[in-house]
KETIGU-633035 format. One record per residue (C-alpha): residue number from 1; x, y, z; chain; residue in three letters. Coordinates in steps of 0.25 Angstrom, whole numbers, plus 5000, padded with zeros to 4 digits. Layout:
+-----+------+------+------+-------+------+
!  nr !   xx !   yy !   zz ! kette ! rest !
+-----+------+------+------+-------+------+
! NUM !    X !    Y !    Z !     A !  ala !
...
+-----+------+------+------+-------+------+
end
This chain:
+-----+------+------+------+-------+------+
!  nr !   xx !   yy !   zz ! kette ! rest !
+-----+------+------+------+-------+------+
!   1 ! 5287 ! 5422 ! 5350 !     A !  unk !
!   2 ! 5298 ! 5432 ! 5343 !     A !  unk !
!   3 ! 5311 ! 5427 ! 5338 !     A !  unk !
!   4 ! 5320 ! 5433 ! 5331 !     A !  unk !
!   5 ! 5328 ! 5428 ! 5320 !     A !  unk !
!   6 ! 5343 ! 5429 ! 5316 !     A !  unk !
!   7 ! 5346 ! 5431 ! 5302 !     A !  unk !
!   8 ! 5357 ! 5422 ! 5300 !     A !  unk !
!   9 ! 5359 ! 5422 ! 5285 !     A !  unk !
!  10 ! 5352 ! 5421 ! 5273 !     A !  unk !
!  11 ! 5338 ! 5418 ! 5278 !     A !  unk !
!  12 ! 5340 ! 5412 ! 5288 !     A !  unk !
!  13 ! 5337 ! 5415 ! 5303 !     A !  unk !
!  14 ! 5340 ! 5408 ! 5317 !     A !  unk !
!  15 ! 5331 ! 5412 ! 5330 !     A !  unk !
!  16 ! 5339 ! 5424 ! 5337 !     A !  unk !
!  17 ! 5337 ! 5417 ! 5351 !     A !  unk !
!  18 ! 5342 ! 5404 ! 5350 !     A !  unk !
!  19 ! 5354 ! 5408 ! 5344 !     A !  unk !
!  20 ! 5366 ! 5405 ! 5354 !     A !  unk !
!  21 ! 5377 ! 5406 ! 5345 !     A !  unk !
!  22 ! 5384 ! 5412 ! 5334 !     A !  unk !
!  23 ! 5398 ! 5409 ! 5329 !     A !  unk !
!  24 ! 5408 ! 5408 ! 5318 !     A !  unk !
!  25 ! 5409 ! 5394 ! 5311 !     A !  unk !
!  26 ! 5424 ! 5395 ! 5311 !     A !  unk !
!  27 ! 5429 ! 5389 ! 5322 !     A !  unk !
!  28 ! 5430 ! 5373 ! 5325 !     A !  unk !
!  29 ! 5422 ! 5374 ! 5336 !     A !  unk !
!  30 ! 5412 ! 5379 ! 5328 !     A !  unk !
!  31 ! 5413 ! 5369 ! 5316 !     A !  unk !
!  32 ! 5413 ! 5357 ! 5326 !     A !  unk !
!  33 ! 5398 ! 5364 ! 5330 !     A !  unk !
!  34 ! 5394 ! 5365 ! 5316 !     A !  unk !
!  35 ! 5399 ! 5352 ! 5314 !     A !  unk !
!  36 ! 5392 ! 5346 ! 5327 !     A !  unk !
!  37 ! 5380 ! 5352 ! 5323 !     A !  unk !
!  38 ! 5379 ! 5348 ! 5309 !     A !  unk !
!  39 ! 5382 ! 5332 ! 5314 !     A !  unk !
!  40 ! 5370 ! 5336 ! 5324 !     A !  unk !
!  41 ! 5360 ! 5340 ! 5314 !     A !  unk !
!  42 ! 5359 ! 5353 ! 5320 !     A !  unk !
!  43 ! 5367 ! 5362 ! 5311 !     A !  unk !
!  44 ! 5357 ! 5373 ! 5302 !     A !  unk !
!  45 ! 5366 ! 5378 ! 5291 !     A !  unk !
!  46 ! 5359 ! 5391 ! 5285 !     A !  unk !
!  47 ! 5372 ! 5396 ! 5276 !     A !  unk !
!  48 ! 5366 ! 5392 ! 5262 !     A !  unk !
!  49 ! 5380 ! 5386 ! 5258 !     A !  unk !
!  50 ! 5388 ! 5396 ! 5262 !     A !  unk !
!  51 ! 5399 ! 5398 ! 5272 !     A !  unk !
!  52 ! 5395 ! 5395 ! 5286 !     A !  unk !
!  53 ! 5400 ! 5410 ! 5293 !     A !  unk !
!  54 ! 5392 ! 5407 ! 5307 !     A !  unk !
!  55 ! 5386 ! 5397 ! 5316 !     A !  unk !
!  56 ! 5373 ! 5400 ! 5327 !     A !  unk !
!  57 ! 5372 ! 5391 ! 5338 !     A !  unk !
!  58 ! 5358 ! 5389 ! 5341 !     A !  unk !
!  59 ! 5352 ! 5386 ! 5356 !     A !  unk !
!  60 ! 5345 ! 5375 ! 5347 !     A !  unk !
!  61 ! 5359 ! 5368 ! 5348 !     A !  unk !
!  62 ! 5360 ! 5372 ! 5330 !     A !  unk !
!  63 ! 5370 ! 5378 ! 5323 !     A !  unk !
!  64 ! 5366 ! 5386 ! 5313 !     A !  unk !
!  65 ! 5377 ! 5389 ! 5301 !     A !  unk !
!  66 ! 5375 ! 5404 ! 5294 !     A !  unk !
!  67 ! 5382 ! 5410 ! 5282 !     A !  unk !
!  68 ! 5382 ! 5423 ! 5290 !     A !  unk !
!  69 ! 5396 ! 5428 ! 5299 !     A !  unk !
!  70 ! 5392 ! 5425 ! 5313 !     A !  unk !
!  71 ! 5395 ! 5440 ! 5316 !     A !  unk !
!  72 ! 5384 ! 5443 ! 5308 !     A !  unk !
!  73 ! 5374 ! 5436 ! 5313 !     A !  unk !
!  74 ! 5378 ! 5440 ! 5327 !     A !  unk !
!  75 ! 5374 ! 5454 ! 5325 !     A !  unk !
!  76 ! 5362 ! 5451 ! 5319 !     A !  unk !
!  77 ! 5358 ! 5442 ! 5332 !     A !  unk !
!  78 ! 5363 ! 5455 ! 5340 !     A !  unk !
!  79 ! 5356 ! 5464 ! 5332 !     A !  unk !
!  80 ! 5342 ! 5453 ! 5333 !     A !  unk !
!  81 ! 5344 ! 5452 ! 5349 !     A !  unk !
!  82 ! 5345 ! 5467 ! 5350 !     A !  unk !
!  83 ! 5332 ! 5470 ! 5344 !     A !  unk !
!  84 ! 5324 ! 5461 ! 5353 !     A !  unk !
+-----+------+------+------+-------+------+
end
């Protein structure tokens, strides 16, 4: 069973396939999730204390906090999907 991974920032990597989102933390819509999430235990923070650049939505129903601008992990999953 092959899965490939996406780097999402400092070590850290989520599986390509279930990822169903990636988006900019800025917006209130967006903070509510984060803030929903966190209330439901399923937030995963992987920024090491610094600043929260983008959030991925997981089919898992997680949201997944990354250090890294969501534009750049967006080409990286583009670049993942076309080399499959």
């Amino acid at each position: 069973m092959d899965q490939n991974l996406l780097n999402i920032g400092f070590g850290n990597t989520v599986v390509a396939e279930r990822v169903v989102a990636i988006v900019s933390p800025n917006s209130a819509p967006m903070k509510r999730l984060k803030d929903e999430a966190r209330d439901e235990k399923r937030l995963v923070d992987v920024t090491h204390g610094r600043k929260t650049r983008s959030i991925i939505i997981m089919d898992s129903n997680h949201i997944v906090l990354s250090a890294i601008q969501a534009e750049t992990i967006s080409q990286r999953y583009t670049t993942l999907k076309g080399a499959v």
